[in-house]
Backbone as XML, in Angstrom:
<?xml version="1.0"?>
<chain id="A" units="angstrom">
  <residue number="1" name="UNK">
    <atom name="N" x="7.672" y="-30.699" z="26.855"/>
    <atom name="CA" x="6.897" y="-29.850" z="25.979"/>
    <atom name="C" x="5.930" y="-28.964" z="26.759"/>
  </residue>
  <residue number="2" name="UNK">
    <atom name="N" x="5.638" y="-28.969" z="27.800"/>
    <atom name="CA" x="4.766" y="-28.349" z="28.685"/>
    <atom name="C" x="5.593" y="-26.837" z="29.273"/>
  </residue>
  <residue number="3" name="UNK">
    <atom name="N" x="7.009" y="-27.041" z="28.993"/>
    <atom name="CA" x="7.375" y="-25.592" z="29.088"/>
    <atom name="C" x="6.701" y="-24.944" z="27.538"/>
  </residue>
  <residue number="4" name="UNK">
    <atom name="N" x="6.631" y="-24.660" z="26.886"/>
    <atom name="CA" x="6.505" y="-24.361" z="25.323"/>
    <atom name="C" x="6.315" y="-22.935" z="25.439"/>
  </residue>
  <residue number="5" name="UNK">
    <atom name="N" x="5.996" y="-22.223" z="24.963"/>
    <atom name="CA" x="5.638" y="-20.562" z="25.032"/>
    <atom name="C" x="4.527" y="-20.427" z="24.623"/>
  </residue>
  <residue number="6" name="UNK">
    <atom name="N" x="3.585" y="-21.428" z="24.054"/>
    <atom name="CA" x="2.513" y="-21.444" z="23.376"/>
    <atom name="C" x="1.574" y="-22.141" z="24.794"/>
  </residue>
  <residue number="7" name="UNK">
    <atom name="N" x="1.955" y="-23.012" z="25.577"/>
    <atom name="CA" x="1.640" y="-23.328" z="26.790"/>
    <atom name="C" x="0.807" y="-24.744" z="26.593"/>
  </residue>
  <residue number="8" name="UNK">
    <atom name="N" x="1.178" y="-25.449" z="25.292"/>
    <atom name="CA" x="1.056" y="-26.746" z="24.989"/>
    <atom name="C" x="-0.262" y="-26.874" z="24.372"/>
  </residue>
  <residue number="9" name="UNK">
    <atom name="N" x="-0.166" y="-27.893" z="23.926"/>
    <atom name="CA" x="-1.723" y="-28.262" z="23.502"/>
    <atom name="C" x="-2.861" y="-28.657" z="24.273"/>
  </residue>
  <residue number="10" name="UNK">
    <atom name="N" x="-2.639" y="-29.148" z="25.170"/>
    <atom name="CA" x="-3.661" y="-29.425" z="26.088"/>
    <atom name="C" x="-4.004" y="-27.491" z="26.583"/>
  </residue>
  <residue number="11" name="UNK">
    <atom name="N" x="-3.778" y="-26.710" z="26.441"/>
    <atom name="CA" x="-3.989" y="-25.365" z="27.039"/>
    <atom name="C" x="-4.133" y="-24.920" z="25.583"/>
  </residue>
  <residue number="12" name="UNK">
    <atom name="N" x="-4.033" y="-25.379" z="24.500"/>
    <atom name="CA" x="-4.769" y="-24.377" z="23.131"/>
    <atom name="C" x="-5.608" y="-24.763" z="22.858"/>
  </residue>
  <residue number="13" name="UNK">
    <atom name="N" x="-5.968" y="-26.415" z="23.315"/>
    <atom name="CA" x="-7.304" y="-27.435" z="23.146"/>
    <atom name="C" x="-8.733" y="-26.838" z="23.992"/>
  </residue>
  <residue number="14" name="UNK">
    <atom name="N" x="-8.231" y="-26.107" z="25.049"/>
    <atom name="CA" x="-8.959" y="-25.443" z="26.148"/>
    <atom name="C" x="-9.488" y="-23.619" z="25.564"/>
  </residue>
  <residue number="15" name="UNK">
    <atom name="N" x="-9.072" y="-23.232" z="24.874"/>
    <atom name="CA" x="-9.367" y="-21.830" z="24.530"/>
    <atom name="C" x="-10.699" y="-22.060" z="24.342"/>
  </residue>
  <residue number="16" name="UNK">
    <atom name="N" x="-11.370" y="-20.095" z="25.065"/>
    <atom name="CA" x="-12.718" y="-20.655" z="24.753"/>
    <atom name="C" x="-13.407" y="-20.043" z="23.594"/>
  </residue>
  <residue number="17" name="UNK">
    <atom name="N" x="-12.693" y="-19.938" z="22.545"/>
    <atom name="CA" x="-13.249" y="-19.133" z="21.391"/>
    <atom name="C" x="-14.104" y="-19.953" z="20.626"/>
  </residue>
  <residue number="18" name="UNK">
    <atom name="N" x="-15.672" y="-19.576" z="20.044"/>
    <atom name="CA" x="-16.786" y="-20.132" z="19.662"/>
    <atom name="C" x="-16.621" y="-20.326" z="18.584"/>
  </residue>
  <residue number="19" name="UNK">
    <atom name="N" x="-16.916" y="-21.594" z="17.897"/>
    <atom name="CA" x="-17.034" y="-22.238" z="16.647"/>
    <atom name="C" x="-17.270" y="-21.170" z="15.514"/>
  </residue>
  <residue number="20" name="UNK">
    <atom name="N" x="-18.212" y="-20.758" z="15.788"/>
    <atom name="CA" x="-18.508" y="-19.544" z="14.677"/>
    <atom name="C" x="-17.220" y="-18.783" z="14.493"/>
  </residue>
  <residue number="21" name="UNK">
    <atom name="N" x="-16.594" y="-18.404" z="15.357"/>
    <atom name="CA" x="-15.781" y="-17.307" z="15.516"/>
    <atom name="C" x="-14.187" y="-18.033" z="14.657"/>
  </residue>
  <residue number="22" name="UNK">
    <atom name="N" x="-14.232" y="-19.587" z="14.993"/>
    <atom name="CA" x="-13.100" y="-19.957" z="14.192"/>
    <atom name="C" x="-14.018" y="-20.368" z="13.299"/>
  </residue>
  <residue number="23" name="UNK">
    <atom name="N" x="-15.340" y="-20.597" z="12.751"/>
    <atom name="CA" x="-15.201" y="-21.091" z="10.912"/>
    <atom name="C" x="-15.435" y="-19.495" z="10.300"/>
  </residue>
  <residue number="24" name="UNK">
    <atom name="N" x="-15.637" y="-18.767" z="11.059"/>
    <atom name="CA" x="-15.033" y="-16.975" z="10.843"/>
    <atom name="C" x="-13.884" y="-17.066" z="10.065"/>
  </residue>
  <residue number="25" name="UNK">
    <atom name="N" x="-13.062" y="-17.079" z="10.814"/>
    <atom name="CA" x="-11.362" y="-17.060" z="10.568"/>
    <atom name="C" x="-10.955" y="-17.700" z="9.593"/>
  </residue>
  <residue number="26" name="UNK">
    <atom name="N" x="-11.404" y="-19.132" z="9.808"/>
    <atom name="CA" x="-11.256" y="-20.110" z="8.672"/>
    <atom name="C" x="-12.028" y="-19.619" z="6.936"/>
  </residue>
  <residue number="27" name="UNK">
    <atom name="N" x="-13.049" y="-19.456" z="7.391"/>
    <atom name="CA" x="-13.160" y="-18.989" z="5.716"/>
    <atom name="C" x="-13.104" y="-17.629" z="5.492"/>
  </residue>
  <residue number="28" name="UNK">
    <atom name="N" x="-11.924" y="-16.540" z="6.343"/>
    <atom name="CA" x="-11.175" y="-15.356" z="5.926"/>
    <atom name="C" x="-9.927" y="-16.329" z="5.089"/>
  </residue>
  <residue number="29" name="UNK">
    <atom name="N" x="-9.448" y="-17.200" z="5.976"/>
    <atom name="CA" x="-8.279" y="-17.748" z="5.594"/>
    <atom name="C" x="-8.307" y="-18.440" z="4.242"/>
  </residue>
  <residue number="30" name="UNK">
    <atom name="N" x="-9.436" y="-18.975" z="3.903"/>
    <atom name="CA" x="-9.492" y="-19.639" z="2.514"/>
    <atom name="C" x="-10.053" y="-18.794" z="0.933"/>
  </residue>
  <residue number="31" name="UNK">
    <atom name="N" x="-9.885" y="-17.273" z="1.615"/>
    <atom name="CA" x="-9.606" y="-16.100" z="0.894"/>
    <atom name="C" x="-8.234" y="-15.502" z="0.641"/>
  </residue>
  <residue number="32" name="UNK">
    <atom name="N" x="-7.558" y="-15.832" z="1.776"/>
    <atom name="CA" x="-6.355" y="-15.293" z="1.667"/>
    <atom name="C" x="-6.313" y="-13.776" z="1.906"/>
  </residue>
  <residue number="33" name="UNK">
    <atom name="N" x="-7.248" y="-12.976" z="2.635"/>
    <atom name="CA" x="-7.072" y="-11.786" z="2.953"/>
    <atom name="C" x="-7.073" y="-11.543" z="4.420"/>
  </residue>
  <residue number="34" name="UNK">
    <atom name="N" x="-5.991" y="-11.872" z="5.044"/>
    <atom name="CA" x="-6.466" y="-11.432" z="6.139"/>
    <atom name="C" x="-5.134" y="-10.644" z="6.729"/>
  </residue>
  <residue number="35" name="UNK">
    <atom name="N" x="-5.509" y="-9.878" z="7.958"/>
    <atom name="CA" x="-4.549" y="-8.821" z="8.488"/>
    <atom name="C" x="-4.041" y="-9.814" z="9.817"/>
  </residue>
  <residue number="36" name="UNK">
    <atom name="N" x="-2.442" y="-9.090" z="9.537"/>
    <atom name="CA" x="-1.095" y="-9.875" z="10.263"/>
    <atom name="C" x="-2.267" y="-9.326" z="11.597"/>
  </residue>
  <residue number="37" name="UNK">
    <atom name="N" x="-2.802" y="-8.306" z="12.393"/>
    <atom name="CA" x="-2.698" y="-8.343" z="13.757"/>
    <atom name="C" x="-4.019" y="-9.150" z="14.198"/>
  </residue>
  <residue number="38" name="UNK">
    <atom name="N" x="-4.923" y="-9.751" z="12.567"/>
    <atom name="CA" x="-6.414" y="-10.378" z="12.766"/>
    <atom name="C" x="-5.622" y="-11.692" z="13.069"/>
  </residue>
  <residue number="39" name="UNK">
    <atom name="N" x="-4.837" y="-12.184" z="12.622"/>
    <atom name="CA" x="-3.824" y="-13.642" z="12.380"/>
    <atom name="C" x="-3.767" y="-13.841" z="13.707"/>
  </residue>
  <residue number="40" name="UNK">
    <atom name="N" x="-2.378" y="-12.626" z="14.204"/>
    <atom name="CA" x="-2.003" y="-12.831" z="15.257"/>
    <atom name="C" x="-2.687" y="-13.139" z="16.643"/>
  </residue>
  <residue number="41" name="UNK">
    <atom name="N" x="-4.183" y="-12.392" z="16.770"/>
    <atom name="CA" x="-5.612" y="-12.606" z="17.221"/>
    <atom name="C" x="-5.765" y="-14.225" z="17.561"/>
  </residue>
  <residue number="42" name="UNK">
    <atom name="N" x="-6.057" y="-14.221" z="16.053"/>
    <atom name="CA" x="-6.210" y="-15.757" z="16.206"/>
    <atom name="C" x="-6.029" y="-17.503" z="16.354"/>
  </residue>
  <residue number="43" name="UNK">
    <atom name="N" x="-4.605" y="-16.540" z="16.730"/>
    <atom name="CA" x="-3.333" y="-17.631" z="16.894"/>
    <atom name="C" x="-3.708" y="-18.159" z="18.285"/>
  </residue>
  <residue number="44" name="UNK">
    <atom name="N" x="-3.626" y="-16.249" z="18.942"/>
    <atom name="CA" x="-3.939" y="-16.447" z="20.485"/>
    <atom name="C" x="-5.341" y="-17.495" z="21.002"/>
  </residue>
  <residue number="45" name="UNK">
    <atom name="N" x="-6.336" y="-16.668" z="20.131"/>
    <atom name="CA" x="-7.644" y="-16.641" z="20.856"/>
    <atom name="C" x="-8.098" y="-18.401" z="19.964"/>
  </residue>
  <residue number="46" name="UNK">
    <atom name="N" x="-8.539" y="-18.917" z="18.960"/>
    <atom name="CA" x="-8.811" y="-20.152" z="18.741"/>
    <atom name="C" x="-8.529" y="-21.484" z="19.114"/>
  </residue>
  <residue number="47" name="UNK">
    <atom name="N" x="-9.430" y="-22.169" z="19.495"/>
    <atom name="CA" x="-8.947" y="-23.434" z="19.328"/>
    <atom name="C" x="-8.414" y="-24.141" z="18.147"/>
  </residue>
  <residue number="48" name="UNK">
    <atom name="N" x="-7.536" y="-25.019" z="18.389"/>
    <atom name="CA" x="-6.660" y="-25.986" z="17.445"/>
    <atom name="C" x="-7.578" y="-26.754" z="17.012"/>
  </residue>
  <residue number="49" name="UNK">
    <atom name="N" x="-8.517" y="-27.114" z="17.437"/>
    <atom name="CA" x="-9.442" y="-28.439" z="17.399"/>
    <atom name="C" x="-10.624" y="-28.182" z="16.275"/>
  </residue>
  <residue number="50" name="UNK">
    <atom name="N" x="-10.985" y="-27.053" z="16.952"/>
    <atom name="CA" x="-11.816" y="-26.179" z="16.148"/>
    <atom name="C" x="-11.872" y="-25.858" z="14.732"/>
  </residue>
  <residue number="51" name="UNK">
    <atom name="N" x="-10.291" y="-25.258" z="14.593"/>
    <atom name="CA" x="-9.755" y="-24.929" z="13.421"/>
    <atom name="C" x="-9.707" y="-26.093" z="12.173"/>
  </residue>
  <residue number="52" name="UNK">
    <atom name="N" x="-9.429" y="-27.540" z="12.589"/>
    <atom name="CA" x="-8.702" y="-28.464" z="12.201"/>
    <atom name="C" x="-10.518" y="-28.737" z="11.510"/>
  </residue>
  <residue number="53" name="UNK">
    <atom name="N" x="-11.996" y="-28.630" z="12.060"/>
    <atom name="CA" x="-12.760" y="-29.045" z="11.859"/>
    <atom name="C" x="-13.403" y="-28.298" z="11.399"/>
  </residue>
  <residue number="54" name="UNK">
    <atom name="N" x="-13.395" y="-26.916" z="11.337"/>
    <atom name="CA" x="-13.484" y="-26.005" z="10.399"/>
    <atom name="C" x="-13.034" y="-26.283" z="8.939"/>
  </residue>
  <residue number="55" name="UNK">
    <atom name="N" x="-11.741" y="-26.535" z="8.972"/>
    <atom name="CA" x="-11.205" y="-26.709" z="7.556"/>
    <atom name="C" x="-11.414" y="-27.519" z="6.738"/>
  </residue>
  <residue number="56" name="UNK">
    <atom name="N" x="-11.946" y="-28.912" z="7.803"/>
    <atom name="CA" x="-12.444" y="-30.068" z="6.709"/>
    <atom name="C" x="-13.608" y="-29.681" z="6.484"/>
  </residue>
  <residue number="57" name="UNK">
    <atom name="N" x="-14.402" y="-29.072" z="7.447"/>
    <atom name="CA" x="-15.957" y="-28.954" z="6.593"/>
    <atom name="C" x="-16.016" y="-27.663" z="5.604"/>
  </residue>
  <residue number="58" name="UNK">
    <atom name="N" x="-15.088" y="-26.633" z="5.891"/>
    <atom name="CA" x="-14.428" y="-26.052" z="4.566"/>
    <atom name="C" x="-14.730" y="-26.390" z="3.085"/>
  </residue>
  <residue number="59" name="UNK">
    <atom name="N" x="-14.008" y="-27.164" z="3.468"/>
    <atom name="CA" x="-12.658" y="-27.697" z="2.443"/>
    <atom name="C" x="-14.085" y="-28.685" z="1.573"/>
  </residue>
  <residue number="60" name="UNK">
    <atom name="N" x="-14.877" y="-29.367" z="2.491"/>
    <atom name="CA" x="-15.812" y="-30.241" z="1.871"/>
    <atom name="C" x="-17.093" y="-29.258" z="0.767"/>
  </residue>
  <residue number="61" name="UNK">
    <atom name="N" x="-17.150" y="-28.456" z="1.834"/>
    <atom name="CA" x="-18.152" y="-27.299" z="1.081"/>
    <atom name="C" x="-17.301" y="-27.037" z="-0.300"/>
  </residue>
  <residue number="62" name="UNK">
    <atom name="N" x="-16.563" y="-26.528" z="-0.323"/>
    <atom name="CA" x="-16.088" y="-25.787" z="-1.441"/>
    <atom name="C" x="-16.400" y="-26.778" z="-2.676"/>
  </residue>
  <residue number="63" name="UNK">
    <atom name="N" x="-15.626" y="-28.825" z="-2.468"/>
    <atom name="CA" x="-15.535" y="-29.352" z="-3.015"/>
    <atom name="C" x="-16.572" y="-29.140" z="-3.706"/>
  </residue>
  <residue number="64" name="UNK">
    <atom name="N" x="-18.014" y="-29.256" z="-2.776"/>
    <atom name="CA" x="-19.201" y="-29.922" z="-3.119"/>
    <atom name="C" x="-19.916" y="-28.637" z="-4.398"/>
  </residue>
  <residue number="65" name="UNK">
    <atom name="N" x="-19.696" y="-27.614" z="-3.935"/>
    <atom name="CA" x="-19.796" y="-26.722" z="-4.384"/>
    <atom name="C" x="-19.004" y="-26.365" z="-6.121"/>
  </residue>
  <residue number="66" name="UNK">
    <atom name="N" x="-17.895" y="-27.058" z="-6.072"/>
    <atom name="CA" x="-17.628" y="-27.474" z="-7.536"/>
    <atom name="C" x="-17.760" y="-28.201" z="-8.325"/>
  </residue>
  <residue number="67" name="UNK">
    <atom name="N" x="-18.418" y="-29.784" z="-7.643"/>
    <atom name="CA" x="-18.872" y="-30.319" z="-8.205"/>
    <atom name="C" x="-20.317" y="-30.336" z="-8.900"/>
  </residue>
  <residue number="68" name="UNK">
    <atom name="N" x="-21.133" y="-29.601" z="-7.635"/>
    <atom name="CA" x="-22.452" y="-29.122" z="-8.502"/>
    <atom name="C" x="-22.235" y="-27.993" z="-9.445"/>
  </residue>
  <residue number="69" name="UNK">
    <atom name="N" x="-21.209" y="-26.808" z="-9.111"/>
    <atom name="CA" x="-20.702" y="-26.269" z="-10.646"/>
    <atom name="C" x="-20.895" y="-26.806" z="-11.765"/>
  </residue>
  <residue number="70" name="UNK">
    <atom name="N" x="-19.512" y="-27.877" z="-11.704"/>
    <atom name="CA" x="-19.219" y="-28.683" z="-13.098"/>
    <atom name="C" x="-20.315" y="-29.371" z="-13.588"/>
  </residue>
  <residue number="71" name="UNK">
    <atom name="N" x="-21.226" y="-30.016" z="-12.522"/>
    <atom name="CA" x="-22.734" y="-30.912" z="-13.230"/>
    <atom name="C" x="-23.364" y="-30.231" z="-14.057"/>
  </residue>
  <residue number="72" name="UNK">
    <atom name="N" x="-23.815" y="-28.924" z="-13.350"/>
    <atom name="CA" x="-24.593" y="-27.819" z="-13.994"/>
    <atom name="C" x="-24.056" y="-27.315" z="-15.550"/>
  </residue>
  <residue number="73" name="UNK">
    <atom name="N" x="-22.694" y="-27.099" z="-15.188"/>
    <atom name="CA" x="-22.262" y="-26.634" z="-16.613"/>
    <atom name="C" x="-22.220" y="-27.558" z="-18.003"/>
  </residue>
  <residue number="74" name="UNK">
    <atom name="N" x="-22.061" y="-28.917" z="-17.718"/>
    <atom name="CA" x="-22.246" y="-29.985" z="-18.072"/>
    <atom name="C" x="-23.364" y="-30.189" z="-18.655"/>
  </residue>
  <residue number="75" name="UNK">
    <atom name="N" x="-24.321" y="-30.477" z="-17.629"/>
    <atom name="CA" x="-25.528" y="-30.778" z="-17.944"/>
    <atom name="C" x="-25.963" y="-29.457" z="-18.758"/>
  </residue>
  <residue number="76" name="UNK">
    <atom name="N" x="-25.921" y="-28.047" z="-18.766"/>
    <atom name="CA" x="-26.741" y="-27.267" z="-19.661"/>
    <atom name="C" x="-26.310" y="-27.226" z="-21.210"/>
  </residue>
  <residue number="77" name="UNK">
    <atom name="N" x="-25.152" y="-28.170" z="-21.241"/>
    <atom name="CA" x="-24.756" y="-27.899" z="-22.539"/>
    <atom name="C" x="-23.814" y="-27.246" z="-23.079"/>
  </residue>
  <residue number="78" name="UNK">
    <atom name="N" x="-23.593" y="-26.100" z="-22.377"/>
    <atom name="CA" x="-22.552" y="-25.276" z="-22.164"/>
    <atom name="C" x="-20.985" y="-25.271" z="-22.796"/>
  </residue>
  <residue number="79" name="UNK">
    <atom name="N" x="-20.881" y="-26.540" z="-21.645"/>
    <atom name="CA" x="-19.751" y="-27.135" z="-22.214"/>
    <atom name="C" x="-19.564" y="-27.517" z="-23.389"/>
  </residue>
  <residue number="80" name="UNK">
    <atom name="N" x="-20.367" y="-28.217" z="-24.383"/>
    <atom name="CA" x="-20.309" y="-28.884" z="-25.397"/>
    <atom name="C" x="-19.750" y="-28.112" z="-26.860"/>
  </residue>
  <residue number="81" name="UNK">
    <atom name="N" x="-19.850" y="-26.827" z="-26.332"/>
    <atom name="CA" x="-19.598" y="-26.045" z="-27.107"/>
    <atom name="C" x="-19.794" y="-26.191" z="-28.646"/>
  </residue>
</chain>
């Protein structure tokens, strides 16, 4: 696997692109707007590692973020219609 064209994981684990720069990417990506040559960018330039920890703390935000939604809407009554 160390032939690969991608030049393995231990060499995408090593990229030195800054956290910011992949939870950048990452929450373009959890928009769904992003441009094939911004992608292709960041195929090159990110870490794997990065990305992977980006997405869970993502992914956690968003949750958390709907759940205080739903409390709120809940709790004002709203709902009860």
């Amino acid at each position: 696997m160390s032939n690969a064209p991608g030049g393995g994981l231990r060499d995408a684990a090593s990229r030195s692109s800054s956290f910011l720069q992949t939870a950048k990417a990452v929450a373009w990506s959890f928009f769904g707007i992003r441009k094939r040559a911004g992608y292709e960018s960041d195929v090159q330039k990110l870490n794997p590692v990065h990305v992977i920890v980006a997405g869970v703390i993502g992914a956690a935000l968003f949750i958390g973020v709907l759940v205080m939604l739903v409390r709120w809407v809940v709790g004002s009554g709203v709902a009860a219609g």
